[in-house]
N, C-alpha and C positions, 0 to 999 in steps of 0.2 A: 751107798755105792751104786744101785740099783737107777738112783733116782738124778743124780750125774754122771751116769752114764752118758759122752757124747753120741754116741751113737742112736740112742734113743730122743736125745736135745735138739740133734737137727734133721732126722727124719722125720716126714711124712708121714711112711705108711706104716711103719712102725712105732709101736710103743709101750711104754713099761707095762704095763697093766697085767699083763698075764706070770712078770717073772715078781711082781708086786703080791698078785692075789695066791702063787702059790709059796711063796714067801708068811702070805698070814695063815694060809692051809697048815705050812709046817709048823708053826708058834700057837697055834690054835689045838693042833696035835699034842704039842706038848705040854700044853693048861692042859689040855685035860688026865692026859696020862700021867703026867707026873705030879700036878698041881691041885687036881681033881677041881679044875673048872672055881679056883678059888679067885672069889668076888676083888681084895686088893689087886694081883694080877693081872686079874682081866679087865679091871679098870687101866693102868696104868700100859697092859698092851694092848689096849685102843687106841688111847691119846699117843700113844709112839706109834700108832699106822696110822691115825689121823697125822700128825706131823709128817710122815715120808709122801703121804698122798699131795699133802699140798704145800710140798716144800718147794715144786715148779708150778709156775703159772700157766705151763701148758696140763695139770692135770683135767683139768674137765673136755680137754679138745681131745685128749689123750683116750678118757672114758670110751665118749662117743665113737673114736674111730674104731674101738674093742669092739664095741655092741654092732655097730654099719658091717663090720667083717663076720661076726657071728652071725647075721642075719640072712648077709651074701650068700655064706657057706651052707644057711640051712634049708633042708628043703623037707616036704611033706613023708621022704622015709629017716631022714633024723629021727635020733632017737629024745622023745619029749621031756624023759625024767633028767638030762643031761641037759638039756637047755634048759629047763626050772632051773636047776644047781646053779649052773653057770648064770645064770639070772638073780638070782638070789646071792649071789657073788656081788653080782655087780652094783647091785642096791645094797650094801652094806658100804660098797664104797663110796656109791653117791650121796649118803647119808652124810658121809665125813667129811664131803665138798665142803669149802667154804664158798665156792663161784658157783652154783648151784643157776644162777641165769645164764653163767654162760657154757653151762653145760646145755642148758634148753635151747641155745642160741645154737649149738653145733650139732648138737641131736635133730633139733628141726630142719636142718642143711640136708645132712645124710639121711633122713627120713624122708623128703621132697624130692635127694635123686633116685633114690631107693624106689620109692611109688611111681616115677615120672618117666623112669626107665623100667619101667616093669619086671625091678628085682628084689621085690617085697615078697617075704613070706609072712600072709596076712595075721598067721596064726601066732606066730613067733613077734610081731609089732603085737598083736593087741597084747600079749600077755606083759608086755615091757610096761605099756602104755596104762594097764590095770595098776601096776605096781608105783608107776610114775605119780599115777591121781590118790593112790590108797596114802602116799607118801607128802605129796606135796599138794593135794585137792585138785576138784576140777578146775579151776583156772587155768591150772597149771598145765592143763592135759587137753584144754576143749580146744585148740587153736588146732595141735595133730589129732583128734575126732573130727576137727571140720575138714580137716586133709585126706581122710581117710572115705568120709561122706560125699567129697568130690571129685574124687577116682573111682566111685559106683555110680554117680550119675553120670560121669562125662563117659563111662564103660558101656552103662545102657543108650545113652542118646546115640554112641557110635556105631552100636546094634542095629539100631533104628534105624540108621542114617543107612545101613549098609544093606540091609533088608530092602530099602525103598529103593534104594541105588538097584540094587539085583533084579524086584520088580522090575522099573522104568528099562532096565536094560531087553528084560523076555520080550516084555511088550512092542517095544520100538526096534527091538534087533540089532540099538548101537550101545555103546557103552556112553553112560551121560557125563563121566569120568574123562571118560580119553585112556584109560589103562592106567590115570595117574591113581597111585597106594593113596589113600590119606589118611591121616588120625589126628587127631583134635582134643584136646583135656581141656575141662569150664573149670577154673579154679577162680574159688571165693576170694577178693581182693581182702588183705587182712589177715588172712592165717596163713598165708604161702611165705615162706622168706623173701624177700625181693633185693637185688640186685639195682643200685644206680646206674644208669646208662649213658656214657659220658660223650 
């Protein structure tokens, strides 16, 4: 019911994931307490939440938007044991992906505007990112490390640039600017998603 839902099939910004993962929260509750976490069970309610997760072709776009919004929302006074869990949530489900590329394909999206707009919370990405390679290897994870290595250079070169800017301005008493703001990101061609330009 959960998983045709219209409402979730043609939104956006919305989607199942969360009324999904506490859906298994409750059926996980109940292996254990009534069940006592018995092995046939828990085999058979895997394979029926693997089945709901990827009974639409939008689950892994689906994943991604869960994690982009968790990320949005978190910030340095979050609380960190709550974003482990909920982490650990959601690698249980990308485990049961069967589109596992194109989850990496829409994770890298929202990860690139996420860094590109400077609404990454660093701490809250690596630990995804840990879990991402522990699960699927470095391959799979070194494209967002080189994303992540190009928003610390192109942060310091702006340093630079902005220091020398301030100099040349003391020295000469004009602005070498003109008052125009700038900001500038060096991204390595190859690990950024790229966009055709028609």
């Amino acid at each position: 019911a959960i998983v045709t839902d219209e409402e979730y099939i043609k939104s956006k910004d919305k989607t199942f994931i969360q009324p999904v993962l506490d859906l298994k929260d409750k059926y996980d509750d109940l292996l254990a307490k009534t069940f006592s976490t018995d092995r046939d069970f828990r085999v058979t309610l895997s394979a029926s939440y693997e089945a709901v997760i990827n009974h639409t072709p939008r689950a892994p776009e689906f994943l991604s938007l869960y994690v982009d919004d968790r990320f949005r929302k978190h910030t340095k006074e979050s609380n960190e044991t709550e974003l482990e869990k909920t982490l650990d949530k959601v690698m249980v489900m990308y485990r049961l992906l069967k589109e596992k590329d194109l989850f990496e394909k829409y994770y890298k999206n929202h990860l690139a505007k996420r860094l590109l707009n400077g609404r990454s919370a660093e701490d809250a990405e690596r630990m995804m990112i840990t879990r991402l390679k522990t699960d699927s290897g470095f391959q799979f994870t070194s494209k967002l490390e080189s994303m992540f290595r190009d928003i610390k250079v192109s942060e310091t070169a702006m340093e630079a640039f902005k220091e020398q800017v301030r100099t040349e301005k003391e020295s000469s008493g004009k602005d070498p600017l003109g008052g125009i703001d700038i900001s500038v990101s060096v991204l390595t061609t190859g690990s950024w998603p790229t966009q055709q330009q028609y």
